[in-house]
VOVEX-222835 format. One record per residue: z, y, x of N, C-alpha, C in turn. Coordinates in nm, 3 decimals, always signed. Layout:
BEGIN
Z Y X Z Y X Z Y X
...
***
This chain:
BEGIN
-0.540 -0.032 -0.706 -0.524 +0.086 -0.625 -0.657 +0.163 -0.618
-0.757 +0.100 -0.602 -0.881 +0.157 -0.573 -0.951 +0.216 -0.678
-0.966 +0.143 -0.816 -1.010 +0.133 -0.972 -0.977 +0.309 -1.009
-0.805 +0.264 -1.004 -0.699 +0.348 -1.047 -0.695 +0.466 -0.963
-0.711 +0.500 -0.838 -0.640 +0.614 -0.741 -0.571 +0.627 -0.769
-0.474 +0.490 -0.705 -0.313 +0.485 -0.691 -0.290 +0.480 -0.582
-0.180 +0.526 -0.525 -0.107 +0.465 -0.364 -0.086 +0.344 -0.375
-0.086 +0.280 -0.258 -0.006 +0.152 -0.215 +0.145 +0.203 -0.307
+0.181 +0.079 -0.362 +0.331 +0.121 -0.415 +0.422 +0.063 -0.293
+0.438 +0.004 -0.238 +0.530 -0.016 -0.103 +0.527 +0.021 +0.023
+0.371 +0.134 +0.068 +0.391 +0.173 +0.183 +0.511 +0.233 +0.209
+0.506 +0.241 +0.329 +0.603 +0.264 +0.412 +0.583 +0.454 +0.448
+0.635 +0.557 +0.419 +0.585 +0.652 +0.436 +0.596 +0.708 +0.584
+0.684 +0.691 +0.642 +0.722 +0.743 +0.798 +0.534 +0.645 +0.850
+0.555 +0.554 +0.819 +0.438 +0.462 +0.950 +0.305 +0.513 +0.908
+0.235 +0.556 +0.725 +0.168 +0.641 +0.678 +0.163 +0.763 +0.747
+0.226 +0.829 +0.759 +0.174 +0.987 +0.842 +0.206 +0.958 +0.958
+0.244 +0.862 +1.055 +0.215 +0.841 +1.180 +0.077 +0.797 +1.214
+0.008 +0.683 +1.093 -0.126 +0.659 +1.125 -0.236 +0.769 +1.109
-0.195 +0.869 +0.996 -0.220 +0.922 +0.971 -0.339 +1.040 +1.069
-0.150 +1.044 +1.115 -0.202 +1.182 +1.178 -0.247 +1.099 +1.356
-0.244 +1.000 +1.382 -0.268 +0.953 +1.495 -0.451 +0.923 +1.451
-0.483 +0.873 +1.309 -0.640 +0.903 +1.314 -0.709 +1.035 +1.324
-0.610 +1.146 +1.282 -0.661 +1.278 +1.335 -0.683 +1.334 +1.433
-0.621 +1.321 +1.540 -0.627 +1.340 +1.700 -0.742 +1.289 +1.733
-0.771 +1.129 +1.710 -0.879 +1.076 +1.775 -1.027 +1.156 +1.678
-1.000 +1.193 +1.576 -1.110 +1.247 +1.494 -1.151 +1.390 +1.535
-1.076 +1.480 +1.675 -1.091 +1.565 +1.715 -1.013 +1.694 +1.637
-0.920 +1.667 +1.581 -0.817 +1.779 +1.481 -0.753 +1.818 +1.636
-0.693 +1.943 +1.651 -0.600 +2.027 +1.717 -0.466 +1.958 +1.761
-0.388 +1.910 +1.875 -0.256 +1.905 +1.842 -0.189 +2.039 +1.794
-0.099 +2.010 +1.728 -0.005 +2.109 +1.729 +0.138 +2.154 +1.796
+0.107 +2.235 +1.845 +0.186 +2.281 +1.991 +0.327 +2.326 +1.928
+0.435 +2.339 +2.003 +0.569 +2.400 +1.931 +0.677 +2.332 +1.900
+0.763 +2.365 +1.845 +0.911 +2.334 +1.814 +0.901 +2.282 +1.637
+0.820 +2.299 +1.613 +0.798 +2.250 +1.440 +0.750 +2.145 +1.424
+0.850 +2.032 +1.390 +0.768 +1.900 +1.389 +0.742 +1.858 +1.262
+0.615 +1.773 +1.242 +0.551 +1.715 +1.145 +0.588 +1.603 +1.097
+0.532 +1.564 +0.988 +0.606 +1.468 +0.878 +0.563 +1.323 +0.921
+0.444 +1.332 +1.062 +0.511 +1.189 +1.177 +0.608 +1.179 +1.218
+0.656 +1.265 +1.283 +0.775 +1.282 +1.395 +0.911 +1.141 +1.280
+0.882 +1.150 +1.205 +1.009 +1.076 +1.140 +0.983 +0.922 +1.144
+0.886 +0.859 +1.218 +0.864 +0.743 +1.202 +0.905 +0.738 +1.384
+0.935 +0.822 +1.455 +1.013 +0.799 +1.626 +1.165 +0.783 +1.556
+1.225 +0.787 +1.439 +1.374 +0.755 +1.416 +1.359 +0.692 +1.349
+1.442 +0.582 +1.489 +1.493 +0.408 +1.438 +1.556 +0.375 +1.312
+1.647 +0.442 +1.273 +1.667 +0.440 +1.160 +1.626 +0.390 +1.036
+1.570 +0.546 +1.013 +1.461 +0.550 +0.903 +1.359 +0.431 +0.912
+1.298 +0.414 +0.989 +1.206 +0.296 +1.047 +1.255 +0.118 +0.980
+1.360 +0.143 +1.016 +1.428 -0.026 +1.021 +1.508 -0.004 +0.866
+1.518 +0.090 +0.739 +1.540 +0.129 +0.643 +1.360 +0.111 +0.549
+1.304 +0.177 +0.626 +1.200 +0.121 +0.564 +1.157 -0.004 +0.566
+1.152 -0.051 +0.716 +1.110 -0.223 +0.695 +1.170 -0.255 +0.616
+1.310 -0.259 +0.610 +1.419 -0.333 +0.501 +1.358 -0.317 +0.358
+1.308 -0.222 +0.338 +1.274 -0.195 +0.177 +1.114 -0.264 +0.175
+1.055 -0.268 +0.239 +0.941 -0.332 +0.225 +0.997 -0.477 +0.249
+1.074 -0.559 +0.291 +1.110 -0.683 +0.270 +1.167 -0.716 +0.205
+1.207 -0.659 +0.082 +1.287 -0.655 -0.004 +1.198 -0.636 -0.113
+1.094 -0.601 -0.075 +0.979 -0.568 -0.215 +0.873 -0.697 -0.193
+0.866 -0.730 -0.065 +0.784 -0.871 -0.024 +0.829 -0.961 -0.108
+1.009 -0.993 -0.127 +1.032 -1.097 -0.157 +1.041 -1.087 -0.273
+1.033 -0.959 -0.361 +1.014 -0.950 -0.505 +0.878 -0.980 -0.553
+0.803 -0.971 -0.474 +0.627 -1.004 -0.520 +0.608 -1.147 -0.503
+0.639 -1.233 -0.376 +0.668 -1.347 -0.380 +0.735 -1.403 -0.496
+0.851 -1.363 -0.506 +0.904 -1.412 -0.675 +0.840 -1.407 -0.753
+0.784 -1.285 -0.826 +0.673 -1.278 -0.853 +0.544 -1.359 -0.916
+0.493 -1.377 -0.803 +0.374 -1.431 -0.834 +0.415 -1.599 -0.803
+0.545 -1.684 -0.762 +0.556 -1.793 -0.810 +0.583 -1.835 -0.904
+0.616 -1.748 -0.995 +0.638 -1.771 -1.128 +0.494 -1.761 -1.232
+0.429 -1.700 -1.156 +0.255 -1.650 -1.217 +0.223 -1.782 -1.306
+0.159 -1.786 -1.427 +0.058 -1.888 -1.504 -0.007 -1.828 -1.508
-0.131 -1.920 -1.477 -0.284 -1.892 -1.473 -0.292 -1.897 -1.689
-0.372 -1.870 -1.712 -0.465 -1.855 -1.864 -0.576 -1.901 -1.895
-0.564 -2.005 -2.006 -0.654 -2.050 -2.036 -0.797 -2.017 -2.085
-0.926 -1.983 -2.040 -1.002 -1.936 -2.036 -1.060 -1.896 -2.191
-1.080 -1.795 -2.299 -1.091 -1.756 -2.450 -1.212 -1.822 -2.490
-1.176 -1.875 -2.608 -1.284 -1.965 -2.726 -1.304 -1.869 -2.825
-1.458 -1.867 -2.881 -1.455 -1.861 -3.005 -1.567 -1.741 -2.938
-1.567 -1.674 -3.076 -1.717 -1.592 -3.112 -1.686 -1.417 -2.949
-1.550 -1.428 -2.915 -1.588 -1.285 -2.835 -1.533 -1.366 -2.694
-1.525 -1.454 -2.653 -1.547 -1.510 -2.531 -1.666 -1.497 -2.482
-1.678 -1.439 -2.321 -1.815 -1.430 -2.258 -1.867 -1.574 -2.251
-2.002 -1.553 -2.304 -2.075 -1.664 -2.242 -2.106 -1.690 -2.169
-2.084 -1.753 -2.018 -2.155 -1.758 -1.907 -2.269 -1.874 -1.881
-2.387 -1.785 -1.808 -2.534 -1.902 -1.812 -2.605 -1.844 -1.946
-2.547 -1.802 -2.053 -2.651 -1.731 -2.102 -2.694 -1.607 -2.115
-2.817 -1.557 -2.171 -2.873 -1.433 -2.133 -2.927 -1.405 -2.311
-2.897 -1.314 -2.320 -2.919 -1.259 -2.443 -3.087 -1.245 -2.436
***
């Protein structure tokens, strides 16, 4: 994610722009006053909310699968294997 500037691939987007915008307030940004609500407001419906958990536990247990199936690799021989301990 970091290497790359990728997103998280399983955040959750409603709880993302709730943190979001809840670190902005404390960072001194404006509320915004009015009848036009923002792309937090969708993480106050239960719904959506308990649709997302569901899909993030559903992607948990695919990564778990996953990585129990993982083999480690046997470390490379021969002339382009790093040498470690020596110094050119």
């Amino acid at each position: 994610m970091l290497t790359k500037g990728e997103d998280y691939l399983w955040a959750r987007p409603a709880l993302v722009a709730n943190k979001t915008r809840a670190m902005q307030l404390q960072a001194g940004h404006p509320q915004q006053k009015g009848s036009r609500r923002g792309p937090a407001y969708a993480y106050n419906i239960k719904s959506l909310r308990d649709r997302e958990m569901l899909i993030a536990a559903q992607a948990e247990q695919s990564y778990e699968r996953f990585v129990s199936q993982w083999k480690s690799r046997h470390p490379k021989s021969g002339a382009r294997a790093p040498q470690f301990g020596r110094t050119k």
